[in-house]
C-alpha positions as YAML, in Angstrom:
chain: A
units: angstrom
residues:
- id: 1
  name: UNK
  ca: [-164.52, -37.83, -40.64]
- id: 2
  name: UNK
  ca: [-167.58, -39.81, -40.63]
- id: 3
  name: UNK
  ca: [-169.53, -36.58, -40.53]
- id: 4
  name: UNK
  ca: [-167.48, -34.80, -43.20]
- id: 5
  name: UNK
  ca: [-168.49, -37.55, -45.72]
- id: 6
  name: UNK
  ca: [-172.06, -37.65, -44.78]
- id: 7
  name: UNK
  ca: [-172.35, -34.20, -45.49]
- id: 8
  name: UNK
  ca: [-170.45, -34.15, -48.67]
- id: 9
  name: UNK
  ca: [-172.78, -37.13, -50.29]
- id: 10
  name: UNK
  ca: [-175.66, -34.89, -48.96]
- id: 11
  name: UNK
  ca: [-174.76, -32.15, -50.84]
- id: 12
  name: UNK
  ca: [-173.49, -33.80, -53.54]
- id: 13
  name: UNK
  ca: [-177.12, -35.23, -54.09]
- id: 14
  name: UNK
  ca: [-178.70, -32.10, -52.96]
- id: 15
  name: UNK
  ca: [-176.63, -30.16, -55.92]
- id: 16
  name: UNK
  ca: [-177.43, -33.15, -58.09]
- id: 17
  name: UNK
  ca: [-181.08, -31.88, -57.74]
- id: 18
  name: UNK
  ca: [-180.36, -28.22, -57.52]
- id: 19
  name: UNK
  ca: [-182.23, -28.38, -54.04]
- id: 20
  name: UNK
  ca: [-185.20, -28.32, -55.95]
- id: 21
  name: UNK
  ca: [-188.01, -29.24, -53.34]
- id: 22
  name: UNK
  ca: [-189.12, -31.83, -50.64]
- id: 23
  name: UNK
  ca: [-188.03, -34.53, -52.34]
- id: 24
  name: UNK
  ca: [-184.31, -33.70, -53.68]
- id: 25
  name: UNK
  ca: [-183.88, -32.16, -49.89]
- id: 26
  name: UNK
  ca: [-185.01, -36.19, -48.55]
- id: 27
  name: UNK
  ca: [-183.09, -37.77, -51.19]
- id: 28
  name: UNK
  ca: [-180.07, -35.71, -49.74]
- id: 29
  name: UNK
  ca: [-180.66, -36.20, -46.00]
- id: 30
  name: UNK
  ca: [-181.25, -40.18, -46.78]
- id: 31
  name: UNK
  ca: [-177.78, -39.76, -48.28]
- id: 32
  name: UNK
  ca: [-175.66, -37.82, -45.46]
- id: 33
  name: UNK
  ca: [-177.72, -40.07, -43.25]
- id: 34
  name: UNK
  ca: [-176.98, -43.36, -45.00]
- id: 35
  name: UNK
  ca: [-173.03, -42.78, -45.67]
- id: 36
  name: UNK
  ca: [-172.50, -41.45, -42.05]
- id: 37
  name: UNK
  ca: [-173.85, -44.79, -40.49]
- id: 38
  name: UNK
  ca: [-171.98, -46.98, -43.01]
- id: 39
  name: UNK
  ca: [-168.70, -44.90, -42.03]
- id: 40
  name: UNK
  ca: [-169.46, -44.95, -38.52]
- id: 41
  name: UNK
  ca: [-170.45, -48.72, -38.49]
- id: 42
  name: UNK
  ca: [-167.30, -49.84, -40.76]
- id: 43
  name: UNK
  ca: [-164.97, -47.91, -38.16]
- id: 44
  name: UNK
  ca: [-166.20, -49.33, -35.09]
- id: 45
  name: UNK
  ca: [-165.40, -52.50, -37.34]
- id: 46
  name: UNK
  ca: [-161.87, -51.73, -38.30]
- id: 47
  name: UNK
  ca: [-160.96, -51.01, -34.61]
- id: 48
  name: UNK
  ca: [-162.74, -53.78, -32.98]
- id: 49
  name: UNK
  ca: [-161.15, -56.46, -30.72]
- id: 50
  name: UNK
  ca: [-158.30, -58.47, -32.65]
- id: 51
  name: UNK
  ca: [-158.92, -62.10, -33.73]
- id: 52
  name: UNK
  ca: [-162.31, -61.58, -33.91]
- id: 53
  name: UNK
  ca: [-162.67, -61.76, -37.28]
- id: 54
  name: UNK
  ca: [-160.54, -62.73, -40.39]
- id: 55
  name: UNK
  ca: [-160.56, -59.51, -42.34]
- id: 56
  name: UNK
  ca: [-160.19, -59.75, -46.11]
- id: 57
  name: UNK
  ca: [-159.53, -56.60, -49.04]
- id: 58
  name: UNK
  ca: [-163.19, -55.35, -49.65]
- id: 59
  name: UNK
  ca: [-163.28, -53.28, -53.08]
- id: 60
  name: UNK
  ca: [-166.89, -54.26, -53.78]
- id: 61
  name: UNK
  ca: [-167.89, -53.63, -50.15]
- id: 62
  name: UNK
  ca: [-166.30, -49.83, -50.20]
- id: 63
  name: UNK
  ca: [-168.37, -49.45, -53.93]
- id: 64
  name: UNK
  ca: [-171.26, -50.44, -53.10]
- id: 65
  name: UNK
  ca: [-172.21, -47.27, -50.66]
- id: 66
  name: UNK
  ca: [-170.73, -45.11, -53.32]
- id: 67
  name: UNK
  ca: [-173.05, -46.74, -55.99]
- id: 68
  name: UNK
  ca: [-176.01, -46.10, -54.14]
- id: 69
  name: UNK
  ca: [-175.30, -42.70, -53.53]
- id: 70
  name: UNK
  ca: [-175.26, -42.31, -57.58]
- id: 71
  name: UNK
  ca: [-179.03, -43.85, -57.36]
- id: 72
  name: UNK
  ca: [-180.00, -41.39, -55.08]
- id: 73
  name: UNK
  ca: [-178.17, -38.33, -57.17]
- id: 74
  name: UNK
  ca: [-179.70, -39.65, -59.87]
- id: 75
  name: UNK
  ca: [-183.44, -39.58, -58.56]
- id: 76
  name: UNK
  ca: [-182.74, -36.22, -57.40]
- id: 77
  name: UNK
  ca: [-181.69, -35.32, -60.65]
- id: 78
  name: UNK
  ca: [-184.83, -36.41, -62.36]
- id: 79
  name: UNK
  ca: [-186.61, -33.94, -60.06]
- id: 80
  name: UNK
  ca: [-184.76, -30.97, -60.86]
- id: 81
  name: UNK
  ca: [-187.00, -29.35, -62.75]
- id: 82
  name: UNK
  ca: [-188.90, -26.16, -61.37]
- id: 83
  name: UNK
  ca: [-192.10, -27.69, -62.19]
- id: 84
  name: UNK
  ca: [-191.40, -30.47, -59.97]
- id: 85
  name: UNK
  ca: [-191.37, -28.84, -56.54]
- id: 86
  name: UNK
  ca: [-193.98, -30.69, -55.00]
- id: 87
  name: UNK
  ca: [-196.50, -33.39, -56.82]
- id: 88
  name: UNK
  ca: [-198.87, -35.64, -55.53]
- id: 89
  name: UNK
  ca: [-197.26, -39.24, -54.33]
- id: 90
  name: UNK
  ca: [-200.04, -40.74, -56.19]
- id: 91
  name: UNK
  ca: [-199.28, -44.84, -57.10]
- id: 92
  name: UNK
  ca: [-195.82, -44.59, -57.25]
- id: 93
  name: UNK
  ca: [-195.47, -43.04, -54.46]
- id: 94
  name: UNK
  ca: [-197.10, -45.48, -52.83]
- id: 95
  name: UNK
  ca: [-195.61, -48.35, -54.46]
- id: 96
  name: UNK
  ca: [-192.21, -47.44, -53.88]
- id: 97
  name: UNK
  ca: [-192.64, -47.31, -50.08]
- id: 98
  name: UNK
  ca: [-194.15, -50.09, -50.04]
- id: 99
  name: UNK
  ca: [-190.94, -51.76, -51.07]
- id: 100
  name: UNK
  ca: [-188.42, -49.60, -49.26]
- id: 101
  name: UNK
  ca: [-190.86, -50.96, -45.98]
- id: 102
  name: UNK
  ca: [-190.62, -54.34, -47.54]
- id: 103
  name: UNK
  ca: [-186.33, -54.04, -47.83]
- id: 104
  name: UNK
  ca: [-186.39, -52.50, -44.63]
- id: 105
  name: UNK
  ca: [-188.28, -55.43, -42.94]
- id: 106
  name: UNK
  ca: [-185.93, -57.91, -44.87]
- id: 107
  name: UNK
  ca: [-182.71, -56.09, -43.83]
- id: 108
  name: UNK
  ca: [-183.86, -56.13, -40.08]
- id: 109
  name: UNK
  ca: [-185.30, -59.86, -40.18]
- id: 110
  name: UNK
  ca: [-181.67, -60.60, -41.82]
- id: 111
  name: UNK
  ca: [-179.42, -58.88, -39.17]
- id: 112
  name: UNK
  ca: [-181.40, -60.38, -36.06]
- id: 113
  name: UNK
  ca: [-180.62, -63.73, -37.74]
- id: 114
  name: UNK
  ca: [-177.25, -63.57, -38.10]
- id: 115
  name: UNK
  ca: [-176.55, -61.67, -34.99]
- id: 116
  name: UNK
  ca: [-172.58, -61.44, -34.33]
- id: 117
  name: UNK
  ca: [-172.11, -62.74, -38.04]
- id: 118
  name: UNK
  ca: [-173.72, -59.39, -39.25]
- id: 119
  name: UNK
  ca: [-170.76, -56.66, -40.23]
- id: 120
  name: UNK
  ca: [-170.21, -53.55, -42.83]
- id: 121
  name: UNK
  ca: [-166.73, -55.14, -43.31]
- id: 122
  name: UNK
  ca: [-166.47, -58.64, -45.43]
- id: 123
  name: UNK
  ca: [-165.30, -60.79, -42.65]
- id: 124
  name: UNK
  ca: [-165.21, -64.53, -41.43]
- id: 125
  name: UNK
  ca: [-165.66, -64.89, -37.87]
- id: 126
  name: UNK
  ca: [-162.88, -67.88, -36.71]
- id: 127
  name: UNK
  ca: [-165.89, -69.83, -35.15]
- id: 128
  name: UNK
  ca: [-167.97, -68.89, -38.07]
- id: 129
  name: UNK
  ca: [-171.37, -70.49, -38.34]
- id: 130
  name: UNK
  ca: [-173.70, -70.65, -41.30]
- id: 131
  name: UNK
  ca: [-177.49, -69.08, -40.46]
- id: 132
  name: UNK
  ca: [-180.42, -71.04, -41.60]
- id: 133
  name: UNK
  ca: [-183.08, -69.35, -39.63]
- id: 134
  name: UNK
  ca: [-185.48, -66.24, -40.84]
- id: 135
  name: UNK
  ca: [-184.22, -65.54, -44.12]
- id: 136
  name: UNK
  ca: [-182.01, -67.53, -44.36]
- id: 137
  name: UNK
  ca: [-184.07, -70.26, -44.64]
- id: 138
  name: UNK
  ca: [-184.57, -69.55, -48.62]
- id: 139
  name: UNK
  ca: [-182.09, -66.88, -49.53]
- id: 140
  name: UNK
  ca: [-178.08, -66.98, -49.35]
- id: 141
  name: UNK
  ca: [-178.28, -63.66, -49.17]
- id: 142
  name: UNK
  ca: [-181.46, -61.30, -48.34]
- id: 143
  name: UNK
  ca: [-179.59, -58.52, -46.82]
- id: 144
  name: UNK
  ca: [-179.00, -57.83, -50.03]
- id: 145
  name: UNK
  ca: [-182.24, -58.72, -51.77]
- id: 146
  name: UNK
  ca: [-183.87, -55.95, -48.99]
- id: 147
  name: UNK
  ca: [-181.02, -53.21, -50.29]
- id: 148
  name: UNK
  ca: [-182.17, -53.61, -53.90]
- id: 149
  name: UNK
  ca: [-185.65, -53.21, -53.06]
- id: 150
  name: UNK
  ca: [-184.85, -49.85, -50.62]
- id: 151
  name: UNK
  ca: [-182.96, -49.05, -54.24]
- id: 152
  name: UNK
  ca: [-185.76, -49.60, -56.58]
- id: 153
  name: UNK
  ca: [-188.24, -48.47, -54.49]
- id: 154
  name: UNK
  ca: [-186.70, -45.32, -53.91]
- id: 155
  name: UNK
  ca: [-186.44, -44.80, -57.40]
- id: 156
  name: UNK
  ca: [-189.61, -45.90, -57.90]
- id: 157
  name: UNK
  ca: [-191.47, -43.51, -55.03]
- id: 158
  name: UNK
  ca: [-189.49, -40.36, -56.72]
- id: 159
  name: UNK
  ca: [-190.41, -41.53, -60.05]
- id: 160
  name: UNK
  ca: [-186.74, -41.41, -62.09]
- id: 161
  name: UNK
  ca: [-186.08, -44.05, -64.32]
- id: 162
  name: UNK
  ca: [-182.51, -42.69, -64.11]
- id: 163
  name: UNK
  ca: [-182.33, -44.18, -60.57]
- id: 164
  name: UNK
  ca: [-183.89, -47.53, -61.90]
- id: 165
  name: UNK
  ca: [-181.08, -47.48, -64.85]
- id: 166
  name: UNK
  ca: [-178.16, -46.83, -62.31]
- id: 167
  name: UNK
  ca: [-179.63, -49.28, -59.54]
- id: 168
  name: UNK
  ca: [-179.67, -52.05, -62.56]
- id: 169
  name: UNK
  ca: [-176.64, -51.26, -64.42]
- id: 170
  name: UNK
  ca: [-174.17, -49.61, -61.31]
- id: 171
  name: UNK
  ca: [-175.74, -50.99, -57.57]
- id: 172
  name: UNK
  ca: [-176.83, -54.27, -58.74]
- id: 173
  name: UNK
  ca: [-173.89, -55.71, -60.83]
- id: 174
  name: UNK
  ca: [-170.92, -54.10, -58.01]
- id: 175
  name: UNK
  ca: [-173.52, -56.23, -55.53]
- id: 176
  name: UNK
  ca: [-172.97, -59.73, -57.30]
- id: 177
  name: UNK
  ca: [-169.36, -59.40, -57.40]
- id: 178
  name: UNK
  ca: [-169.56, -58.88, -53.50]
- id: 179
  name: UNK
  ca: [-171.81, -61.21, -53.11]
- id: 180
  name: UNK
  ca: [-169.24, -63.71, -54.94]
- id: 181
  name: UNK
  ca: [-166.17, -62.56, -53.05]
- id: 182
  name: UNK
  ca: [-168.18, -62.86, -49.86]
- id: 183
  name: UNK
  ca: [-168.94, -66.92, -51.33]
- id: 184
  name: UNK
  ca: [-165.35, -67.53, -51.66]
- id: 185
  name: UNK
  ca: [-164.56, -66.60, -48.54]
- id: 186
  name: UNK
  ca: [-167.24, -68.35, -46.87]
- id: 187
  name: UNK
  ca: [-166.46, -71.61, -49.11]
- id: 188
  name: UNK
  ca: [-162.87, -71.28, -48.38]
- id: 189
  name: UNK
  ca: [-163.11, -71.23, -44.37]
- id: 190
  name: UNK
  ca: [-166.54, -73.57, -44.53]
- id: 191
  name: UNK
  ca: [-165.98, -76.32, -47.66]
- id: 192
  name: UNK
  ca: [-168.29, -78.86, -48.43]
- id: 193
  name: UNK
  ca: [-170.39, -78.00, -45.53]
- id: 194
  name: UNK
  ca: [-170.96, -73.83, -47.45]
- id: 195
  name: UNK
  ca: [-171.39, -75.86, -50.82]
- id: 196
  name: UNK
  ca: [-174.07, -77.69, -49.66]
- id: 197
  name: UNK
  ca: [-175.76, -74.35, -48.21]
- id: 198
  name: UNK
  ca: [-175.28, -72.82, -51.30]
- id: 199
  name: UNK
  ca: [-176.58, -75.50, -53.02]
- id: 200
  name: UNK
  ca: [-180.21, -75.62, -51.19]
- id: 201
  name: UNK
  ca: [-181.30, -71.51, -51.13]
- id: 202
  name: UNK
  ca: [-181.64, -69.10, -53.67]
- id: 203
  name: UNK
  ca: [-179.06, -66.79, -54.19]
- id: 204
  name: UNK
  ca: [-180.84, -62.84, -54.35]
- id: 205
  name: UNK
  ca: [-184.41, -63.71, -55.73]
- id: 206
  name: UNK
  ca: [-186.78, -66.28, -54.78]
- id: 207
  name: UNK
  ca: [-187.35, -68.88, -57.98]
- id: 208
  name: UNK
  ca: [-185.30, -66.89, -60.13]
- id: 209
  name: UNK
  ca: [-181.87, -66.44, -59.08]
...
């Protein structure tokens, strides 16, 4: 099943491009690549050993993949056109994987931190402990700050502001409200001691948010 859906989203944003070149055809295998793991990943999840972890309804978790395979249809889309085979990377290029690197690194540094805490699936572990170490140090959350910056700077490195648009008005906003229902939960099982976690790190965005 997981297979069947990786390939659909990789033709879907394949088609979206009309397979027009090297960079609709990486946009698509980023996209069967990216939806396979997540399926893959939130499986093992589902099935896994019972009482580990409180499991909770996840709309915003099961949008979120879906979201960001509209930013990658969407860049592919913006490189369509015939003329637009193949182009120099030039700046862009070169700016945008430098923060897909940079999201990448943050994502990693993120996981090794919270170890056993890190899942697919919103979930409280019954011994669950907060993470103040690598990331975690400033940010509540910089799994997700290193997903928006694989988003932007994807859409940035294939040069579509239609990726930037759906990344800002689609990816980002279904991210908050996980990233709230995730806070609940937390605050719920944790109390005071999540509140006062909360209340000493950023949320997404160094000195901004």
């Amino acid at each position: 099943m997981e297979f069947l859906r990786g390939a659909a989203a990789g033709a879907l944003v394949g088609f979206a491009g009309n397979w027009n070149g090297p960079t609709v055809i990486i946009l698509a295998i980023v996209a069967a690549l990216v939806i396979f793991d997540l399926g893959r990943r939130d499986r093992a999840e589902q099935i896994g050993p019972a009482g580990v972890a409180a499991l909770t309804f996840d709309p915003w978790g099961r949008a979120m993949p879906v979201a960001f395979l509209a930013v990658l249809a969407a860049g592919a889309f913006d490189n369509r056109a015939p003329e637009l085979y193949w182009r120099h990377p030039g700046l862009f290029g070169v700016v945008g994987f430098a923060m897909i690197m940079a999201g990448v690194a943050l994502r990693q540094s993120a996981s090794q931190a919270l170890g056993r805490h890190f899942t697919v699936v919103l979930s409280v572990l019954d011994d669950h402990e907060l993470i103040a170490t690598g990331p975690y140090r400033w940010l509540r959350h910089p799994n997700y700050a290193g997903l928006l910056l694989v988003a932007i700077g994807t859409a940035t490195m294939v040069r579509s502001p239609l990726a930037i648009g759906v990344t800002l008005v689609t990816w980002l906003p279904i991210a908050l409200l996980r990233i709230h229902a995730e806070e609940r939960a937390l605050q719920d099982r944790l109390g005071d001691a999540f509140v006062e976690y909360r209340r000493q790190r950023w949320c997404l965005v160094p000195w901004l948010y």
